[in-house]
Legacy VTK file of the C-alpha trace (Angstrom):
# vtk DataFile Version 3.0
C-alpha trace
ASCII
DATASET POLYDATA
POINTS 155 float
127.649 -19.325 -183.214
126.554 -16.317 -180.683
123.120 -17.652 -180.900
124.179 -21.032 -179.908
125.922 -19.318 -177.117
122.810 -17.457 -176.336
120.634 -20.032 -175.780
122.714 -22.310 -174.302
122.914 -19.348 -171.293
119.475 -18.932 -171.672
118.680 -22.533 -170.625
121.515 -22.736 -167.965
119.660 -19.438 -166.031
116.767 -21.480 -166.243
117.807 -24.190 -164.785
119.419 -22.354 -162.427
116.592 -20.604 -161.655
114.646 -24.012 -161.548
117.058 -25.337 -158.992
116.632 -22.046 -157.118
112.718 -22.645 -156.641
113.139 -26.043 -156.157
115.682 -26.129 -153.041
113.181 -23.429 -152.018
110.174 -25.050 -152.349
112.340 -27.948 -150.158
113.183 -25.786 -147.224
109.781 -25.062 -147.207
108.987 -28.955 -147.089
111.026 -29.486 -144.537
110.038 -26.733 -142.010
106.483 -27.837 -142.825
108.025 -31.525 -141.551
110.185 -30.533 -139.037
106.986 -28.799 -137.394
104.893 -32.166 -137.900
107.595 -33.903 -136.332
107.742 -31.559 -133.173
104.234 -31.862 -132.874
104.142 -35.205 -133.482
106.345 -35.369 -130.093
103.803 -33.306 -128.237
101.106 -35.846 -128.989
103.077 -38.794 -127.782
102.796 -41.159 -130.626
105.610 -43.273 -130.681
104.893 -44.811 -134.553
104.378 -41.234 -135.822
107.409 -39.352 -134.226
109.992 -42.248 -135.158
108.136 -41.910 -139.008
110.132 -38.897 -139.871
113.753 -40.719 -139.482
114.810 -42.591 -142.220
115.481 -46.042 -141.512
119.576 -46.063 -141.630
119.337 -42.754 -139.571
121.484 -42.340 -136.771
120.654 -40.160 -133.480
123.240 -38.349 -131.309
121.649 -37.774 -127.880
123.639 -35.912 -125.834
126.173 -37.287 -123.990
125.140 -40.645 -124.943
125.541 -43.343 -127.357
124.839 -43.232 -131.110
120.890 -44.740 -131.726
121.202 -46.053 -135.329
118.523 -47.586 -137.592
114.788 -47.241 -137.339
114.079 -49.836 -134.742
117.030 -48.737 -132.073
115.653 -45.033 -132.696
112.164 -46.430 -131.930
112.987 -48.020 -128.368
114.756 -44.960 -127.570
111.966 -42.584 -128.015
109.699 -44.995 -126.420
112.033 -45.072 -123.331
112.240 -41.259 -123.088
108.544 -40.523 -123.334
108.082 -43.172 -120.444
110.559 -40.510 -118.528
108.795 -39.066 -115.759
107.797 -35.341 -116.687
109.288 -35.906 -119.842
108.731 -33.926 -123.227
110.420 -32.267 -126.033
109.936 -29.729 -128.540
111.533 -27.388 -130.666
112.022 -24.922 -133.730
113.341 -25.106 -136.591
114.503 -21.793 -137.796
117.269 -22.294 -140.904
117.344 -24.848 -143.786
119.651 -24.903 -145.878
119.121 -27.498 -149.079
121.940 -28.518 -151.382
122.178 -27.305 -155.064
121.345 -30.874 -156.281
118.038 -30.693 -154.297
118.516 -34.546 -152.511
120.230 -33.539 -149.115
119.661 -30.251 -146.783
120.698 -29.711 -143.135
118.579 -27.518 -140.332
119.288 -25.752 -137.428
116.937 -24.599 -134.555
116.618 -24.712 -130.549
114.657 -27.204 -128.184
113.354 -27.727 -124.788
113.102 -30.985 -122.807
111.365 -31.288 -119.891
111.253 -34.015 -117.017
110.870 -34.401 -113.832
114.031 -34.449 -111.012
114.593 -36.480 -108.226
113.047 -33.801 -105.926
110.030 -34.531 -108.330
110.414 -30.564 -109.597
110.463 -30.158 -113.342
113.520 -29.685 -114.899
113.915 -27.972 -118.289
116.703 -27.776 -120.512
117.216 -25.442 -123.521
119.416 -26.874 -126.311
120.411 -26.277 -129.895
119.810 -29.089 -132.623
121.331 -30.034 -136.085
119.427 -32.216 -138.152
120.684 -33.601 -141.845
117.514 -34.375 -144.304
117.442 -36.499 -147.132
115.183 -36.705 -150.373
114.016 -40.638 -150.532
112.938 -42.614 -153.148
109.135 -41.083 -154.334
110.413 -37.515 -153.305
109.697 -37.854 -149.207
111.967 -36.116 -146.838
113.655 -38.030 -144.279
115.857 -37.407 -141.216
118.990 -39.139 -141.570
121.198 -37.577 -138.712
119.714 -35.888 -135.710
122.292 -34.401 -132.868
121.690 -32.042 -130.291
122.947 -30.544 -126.995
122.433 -28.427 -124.613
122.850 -24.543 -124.339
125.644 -24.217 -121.509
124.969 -20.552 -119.318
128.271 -19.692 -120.775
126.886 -19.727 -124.478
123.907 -17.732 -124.315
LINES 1 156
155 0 1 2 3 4 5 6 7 8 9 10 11 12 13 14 15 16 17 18 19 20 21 22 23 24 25 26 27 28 29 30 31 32 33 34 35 36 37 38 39 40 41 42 43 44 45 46 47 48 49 50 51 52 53 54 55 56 57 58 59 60 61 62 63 64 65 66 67 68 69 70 71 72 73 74 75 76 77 78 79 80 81 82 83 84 85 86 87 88 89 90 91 92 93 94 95 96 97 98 99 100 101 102 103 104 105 106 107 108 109 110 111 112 113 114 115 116 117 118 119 120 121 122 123 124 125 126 127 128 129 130 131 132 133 134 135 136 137 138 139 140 141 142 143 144 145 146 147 148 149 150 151 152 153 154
């Protein structure tokens, strides 16, 4: 009976320890992504930045509308890369992947610029959540993506 007991706590630490590597190995995905994506924005390329939603995503711009489902997301980026001045990017600095290894959430900063109605470029710091999923075939996938600006008062 104690070796029964044994090994079954010899298998659950490695499994444990499986799970471990593998939500690491994730959070290492998904940086790896997340900086695609970013510089995916940078290039301009509409069919390659809206590629790393999912397609029942939702987007929360700030202090606008939820954009949900691939082809609503799609228009919007288009229309805010035809902006003026306009660009975005950001950082990713903390990912945090659930035990089960199918859903992880991210936190970072990000800068948007455009251009004002004086025609002087206006930046914007801001702070972003994004929630990732684990799709069918292993791919990650951005499912929700919020994000808002850093008010004077915060920083």
């Amino acid at each position: 009976m104690s070796r029964l007991f044994v090994v079954i706590a010899g298998l659950i630490g490695c499994m444990q320890c499986a799970t471990a590597g593998s939500t690491s190995d994730a959070a290492s995905e998904i940086l790896r992504l997340d900086a695609e994506w970013s510089q995916a924005a940078q290039g301009r390329d509409v069919d390659r930045i809206v590629s790393f939603w999912a397609a029942d995503a939702t987007v929360f711009p700030p202090g606008g509308l939820p954009v949900v489902g691939k082809p609503a997301i799609r228009e919007y980026v288009a229309k805010s890369l035809q902006t003026p001045g306009f660009s975005i990017s950001w950082k990713t600095n903390k990912v945090i992947v659930s035990r089960s290894g199918d859903l992880a959430y991210a936190t970072g900063s990000n800068r948007v610029t455009f251009s004002g109605p004086d025609g002087r470029q206006v930046a914007i710091e801001g702070k972003a959540v994004t929630v990732w999923r684990r799709e069918p075939g292993g791919v990650w996938k951005c499912v929700i993506d919020v994000w808002n600006d850093v008010s004077s008062s915060s920083q």
